[in-house]
C-alpha positions in Angstrom: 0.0 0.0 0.0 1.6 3.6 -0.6 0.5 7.0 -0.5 0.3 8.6 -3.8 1.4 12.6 -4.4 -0.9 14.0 -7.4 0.1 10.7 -9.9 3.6 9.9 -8.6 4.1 7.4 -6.3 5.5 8.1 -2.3 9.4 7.6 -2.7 10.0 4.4 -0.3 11.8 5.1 3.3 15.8 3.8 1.0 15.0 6.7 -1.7 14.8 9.1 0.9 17.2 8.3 2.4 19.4 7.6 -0.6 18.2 11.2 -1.5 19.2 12.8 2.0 23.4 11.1 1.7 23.0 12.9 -1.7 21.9 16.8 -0.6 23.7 16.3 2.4 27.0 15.4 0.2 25.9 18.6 -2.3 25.9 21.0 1.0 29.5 19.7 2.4 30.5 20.0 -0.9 29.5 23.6 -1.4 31.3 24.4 2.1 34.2 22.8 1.3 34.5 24.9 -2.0 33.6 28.1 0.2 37.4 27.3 1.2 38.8 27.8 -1.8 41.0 30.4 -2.7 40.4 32.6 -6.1 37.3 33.7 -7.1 38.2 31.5 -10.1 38.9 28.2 -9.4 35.8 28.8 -6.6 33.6 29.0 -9.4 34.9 26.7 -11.4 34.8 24.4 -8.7 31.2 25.4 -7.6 30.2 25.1 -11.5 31.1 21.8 -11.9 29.5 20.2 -8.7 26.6 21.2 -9.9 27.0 20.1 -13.1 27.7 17.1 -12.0 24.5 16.8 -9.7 22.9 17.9 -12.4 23.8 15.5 -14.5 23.5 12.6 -12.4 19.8 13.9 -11.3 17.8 11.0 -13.0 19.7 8.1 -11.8 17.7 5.2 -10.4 19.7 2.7 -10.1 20.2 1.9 -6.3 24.0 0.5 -7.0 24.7 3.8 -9.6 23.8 6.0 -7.1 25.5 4.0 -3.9 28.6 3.9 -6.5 28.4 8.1 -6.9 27.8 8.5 -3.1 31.2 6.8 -2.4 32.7 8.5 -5.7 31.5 11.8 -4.5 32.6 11.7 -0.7 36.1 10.2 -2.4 36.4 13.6 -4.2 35.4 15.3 -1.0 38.2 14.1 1.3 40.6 14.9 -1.6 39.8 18.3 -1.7 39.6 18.4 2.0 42.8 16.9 2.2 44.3 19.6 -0.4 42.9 22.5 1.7 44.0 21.9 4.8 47.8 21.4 3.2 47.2 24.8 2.0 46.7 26.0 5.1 49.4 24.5 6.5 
């Protein structure tokens, strides 16, 4: 039995959550790029995250997306990693 919003479906309790690891990945993202410095490569940087969101937007695929997830947290620590060198 599920719930139905105008002709679509309720998303089940996994694609909401699924969907939560993603924005919340998107959000740390976008702070960690906050950290970068140059207005250019900030933008740059900021311009292709969401490019790459974007792109990725209509995957459905529970092992795709799991495999971006790790992918995307992967590039995260990277460019943690590079700006805390910086700093240092």
């Amino acid at each position: 039995w599920q719930l139905h919003r105008g002709n679509r479906p309720a998303s089940s309790l996994a694609q909401f959550v699924r969907r939560q690891q993603v924005l919340l990945l998107y959000r740390r993202i976008l702070r960690a790029i906050r950290q970068v410095p140059g207005d250019s490569d900030r933008n740059y940087l900021k311009d292709w995250a969401r490019e790459e969101f974007q792109r990725n937007k209509s995957a459905t695929e529970e092992d795709t997306i799991r495999m971006m997830i790790t992918q995307g947290n992967k590039q995260l620590k990277e460019l943690e990693k590079t700006l805390a060198l910086a700093k240092s």
